[in-house]
N, C-alpha and C positions, 0 to 999 in steps of 0.2 A: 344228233348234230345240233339241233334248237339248243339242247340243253348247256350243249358246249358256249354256245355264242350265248348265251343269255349267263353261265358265271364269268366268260372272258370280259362283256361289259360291266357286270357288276365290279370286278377286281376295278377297271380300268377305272371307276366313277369312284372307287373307295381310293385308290392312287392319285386321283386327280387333286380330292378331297384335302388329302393331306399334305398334299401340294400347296397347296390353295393357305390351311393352315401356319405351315415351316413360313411361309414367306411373309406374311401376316405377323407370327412372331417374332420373324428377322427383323422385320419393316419395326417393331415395336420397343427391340432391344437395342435398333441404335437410334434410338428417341435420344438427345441424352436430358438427362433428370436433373435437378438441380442440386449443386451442392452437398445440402445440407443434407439429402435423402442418399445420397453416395455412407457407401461402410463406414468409410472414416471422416463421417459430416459431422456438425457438432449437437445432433437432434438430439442424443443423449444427454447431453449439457444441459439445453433448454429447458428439458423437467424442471430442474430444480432450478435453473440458471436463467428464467427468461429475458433479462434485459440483455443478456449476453446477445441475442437477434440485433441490437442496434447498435451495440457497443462497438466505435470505430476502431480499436485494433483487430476485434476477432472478424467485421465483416470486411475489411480488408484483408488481412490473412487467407480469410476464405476463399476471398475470389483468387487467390494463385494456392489452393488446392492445398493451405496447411490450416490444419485445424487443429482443436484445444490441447490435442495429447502429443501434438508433436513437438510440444512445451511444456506438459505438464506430465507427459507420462498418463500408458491405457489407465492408470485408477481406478480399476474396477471395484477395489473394497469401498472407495470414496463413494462411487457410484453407488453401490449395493446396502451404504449404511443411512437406512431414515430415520437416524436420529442425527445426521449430520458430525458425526463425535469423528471420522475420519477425513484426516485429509488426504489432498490430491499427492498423485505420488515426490511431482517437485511443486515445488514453492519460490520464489525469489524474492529476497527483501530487498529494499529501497537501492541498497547499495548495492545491489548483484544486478540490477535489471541492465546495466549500459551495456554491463559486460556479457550478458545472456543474450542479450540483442546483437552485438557484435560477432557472433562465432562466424565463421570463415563459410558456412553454410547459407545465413542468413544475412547480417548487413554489414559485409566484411569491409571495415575501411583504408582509405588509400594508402600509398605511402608505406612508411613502416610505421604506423598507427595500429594499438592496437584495439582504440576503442573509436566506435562508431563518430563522427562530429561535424559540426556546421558543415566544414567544406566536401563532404562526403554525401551530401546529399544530392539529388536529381539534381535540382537549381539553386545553388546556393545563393544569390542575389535573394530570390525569395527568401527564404529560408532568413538570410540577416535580416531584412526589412520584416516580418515576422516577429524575430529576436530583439529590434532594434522598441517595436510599437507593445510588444507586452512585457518588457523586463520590468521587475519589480513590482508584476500586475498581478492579480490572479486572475487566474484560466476559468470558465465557464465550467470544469470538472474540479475547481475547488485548490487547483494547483498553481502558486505562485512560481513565475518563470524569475527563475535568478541564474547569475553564471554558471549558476554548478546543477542544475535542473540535468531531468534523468528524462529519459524516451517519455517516459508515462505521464512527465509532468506536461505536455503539448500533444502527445498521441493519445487521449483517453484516460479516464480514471482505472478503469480496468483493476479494481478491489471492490468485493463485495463481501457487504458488513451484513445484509440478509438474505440469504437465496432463496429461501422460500415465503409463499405466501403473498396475500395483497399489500400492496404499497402501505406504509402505517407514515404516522402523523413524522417519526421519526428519518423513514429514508427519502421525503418530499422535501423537507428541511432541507435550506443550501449549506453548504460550510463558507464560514465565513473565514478571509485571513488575517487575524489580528495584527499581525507583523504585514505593513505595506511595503517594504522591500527599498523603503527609501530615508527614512525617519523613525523618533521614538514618540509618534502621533497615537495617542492612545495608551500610553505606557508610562509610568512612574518608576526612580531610581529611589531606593534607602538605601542605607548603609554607605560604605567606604570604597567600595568598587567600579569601577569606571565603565559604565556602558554605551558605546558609539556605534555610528551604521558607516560599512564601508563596504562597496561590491556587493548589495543589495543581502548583507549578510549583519546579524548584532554581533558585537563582537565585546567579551567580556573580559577586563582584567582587574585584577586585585591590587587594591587600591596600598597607601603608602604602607608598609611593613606587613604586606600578603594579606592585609584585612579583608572583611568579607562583605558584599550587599547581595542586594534583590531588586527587581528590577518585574515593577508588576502592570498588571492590567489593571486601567483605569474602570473596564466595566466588572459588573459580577455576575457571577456565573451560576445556575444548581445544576441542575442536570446535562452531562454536555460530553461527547466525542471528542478529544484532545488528539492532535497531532504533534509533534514538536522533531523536529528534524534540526540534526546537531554532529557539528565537529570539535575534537578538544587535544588539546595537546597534551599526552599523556607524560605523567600521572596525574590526576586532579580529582578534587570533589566538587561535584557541584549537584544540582537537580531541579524538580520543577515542583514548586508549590502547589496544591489544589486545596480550594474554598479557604483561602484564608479571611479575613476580620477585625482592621484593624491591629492588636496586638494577639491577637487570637490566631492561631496557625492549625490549620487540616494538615493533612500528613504531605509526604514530599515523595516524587518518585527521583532514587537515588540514579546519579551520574558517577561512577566512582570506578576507581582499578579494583579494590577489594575493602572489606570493612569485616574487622575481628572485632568483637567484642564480647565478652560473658561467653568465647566457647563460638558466636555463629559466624559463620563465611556466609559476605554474599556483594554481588555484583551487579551490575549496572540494570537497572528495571526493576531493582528491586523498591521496598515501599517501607519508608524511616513515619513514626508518629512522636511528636516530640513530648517529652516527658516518660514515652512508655519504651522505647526502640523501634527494633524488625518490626513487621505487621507481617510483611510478604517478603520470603529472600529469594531470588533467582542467583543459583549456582552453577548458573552454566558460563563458563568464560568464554566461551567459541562463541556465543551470539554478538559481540560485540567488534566492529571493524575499526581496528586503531588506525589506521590507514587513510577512511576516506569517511564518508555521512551516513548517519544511523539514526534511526526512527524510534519513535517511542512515539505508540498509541494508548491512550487509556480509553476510556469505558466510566464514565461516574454517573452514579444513577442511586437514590436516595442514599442507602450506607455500604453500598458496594461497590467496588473499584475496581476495576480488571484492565489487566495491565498487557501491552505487545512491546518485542524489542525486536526491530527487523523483521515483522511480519508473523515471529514464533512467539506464544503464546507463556507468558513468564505464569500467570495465574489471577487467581482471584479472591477479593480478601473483604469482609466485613469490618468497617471503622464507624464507632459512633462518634457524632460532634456533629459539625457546621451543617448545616442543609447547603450553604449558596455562600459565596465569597470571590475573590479574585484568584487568579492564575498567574504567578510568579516564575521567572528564574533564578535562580539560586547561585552564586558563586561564594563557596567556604573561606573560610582565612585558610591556607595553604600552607603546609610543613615544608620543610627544610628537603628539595630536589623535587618538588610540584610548581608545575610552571603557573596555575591558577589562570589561565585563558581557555576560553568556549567562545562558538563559532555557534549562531542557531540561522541559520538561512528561510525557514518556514513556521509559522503555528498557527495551526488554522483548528476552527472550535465552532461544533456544530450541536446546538442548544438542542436537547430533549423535550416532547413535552408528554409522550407515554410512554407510562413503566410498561414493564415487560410480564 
């Protein structure tokens, strides 16, 4: 009978025990954790991505429980590749973002609107007064606020040009906006083309019998990050100069519907060097939005030139000549059913000063 009562306490002490345990565990598992340590946080991002921790779209997002991939897609190859050669499953170029913002999920606006706008926000008094103090300004992320300004140009830069590694001399650098959104302060015309600011946008037309000018930056430029954000009424030729020199011209990144010559097709991003042709054709016609505003990023850095149209990536191309020059836009003489007008609302240029 001892033997009996001395395993019935034992059991009773090992039951107590794990009593004691479960409730301890329970107590532990509705701690709750924060965010980013939740499945679908964005800790995975951080590896490679750590400014994304400050960056004001994603840590707002986060606090209402959507995180990187419920925009970009799980990306796991993205993830899994450290050489970086993989992108995220989506992507949105400049002109997709209002409307990616807008889905009926996310920041569905009133009315029968189908894109996100002023009056659609919490407080829109704010929101104008806001609108009213920085148009024409640029933004602290590099982004000039004009009429036609996109979510990302007031909520965050939210583009990143190096995800990995320490900060370099290069992504400390501010972008500066050559274009102030109100004037052609800083800016030179030649040629025969007529360039005026109207709605915090340049606006270009071909001059008496569809003739053609330029319209350049009075600083010079070597090494340097181009943006240039642009609407044009199609068909047209136009582009943007890099390093020119006087009478001396660097190659041009093309604005164009299509260009045949000697046998090559190619469209808008793509890269003309005068005297020789093509350098770089981009043959894809889908990257271009006849519609509404398209971006064109370069990349110049001693004799190499890498070129983006809407966020996708046209290539990259080796040009000898100028080290350092000015930054032009271009409007062609015009044929017969080209309207020869361009609309550039932004160009902002951010000086290198280490290679890579």
């Amino acid at each position: 009978m001892s033997d009996n009562f001395y395993f019935v306490g034992a059991i009773l002490i090992i039951a107590s025990s794990v009593w004691v345990l479960a409730v301890c565990f329970a107590d532990e598992s509705q701690v709750e954790k924060p965010a980013d340590d939740q499945p679908n946080g964005n800790n995975k991002c951080y590896v490679c991505h750590p400014s994304l921790k400050t960056e004001e779209i994603t840590t707002v997002h986060l606090e209402m429980d959507i995180s990187c991939d419920e925009c970009h897609g799980p990306s796991v190859e993205h993830m899994h590749d450290e050489m970086l050669m993989t992108e995220p499953d989506l992507l949105f170029g400049r002109a997709e973002v209002d409307k990616m913002c807008s889905s009926s999920l996310c920041h569905k606006p009133g009315g029968e609107r189908d894109i996100y706008g002023l009056q659609d926000h919490r407080d829109p008094a704010a929101v104008k007064a806001f609108y009213e103090k920085w148009l024409g300004r640029a933004r602290p992320n590099g982004r000039t606020v004009t009429p036609d300004s996109v979510c990302t140009d007031c909520h965050g830069k939210h583009n990143l040009d190096k995800p990995i590694g320490k900060r370099s001399e290069e992504e400390s650098a501010e972008w500066v906006a050559a274009f102030n959104g109100r004037d052609l302060t800083g800016w030179k015309s030649s040629g025969n083309a007529s360039w005026t600011v109207k709605s915090g946008r340049i606006i270009a037309e071909s001059g008496a019998d569809g003739k053609s000018g330029e319209l350049w930056t009075e600083a010079v430029y070597e090494d340097c990050l181009l943006v240039v954000t642009f609407r044009a009424a199609w068909p047209i030729r136009a582009g943007i100069w890099l390093r020119a020199s006087g009478s001396e011209y660097g190659p041009r990144i093309e604005i164009l519907d299509r260009s045949e010559g000697a046998g090559a097709v190619a469209f808008t991003g793509s890269i003309w060097v005068p005297g020789k042709g093509l350098a770089l054709a981009n043959l894809r016609e889908d990257l271009i939005d006849r519609e509404s505003w398209n971006t064109i990023s370069a990349k110049v850095q001693a004799d190499r030139i890498q070129v983006w149209l809407n966020g996708e990536e046209i290539g990259a191309v080796r040009i000898a000549g100028l080290d350092k020059g000015r930054i032009g836009l271009h409007l062609e003489k015009h044929s017969a059913g080209e309207t020869g007008e361009l609309h550039v609302r932004e160009v902002l240029i951010q000086r290198l000063t280490e290679p890579d």
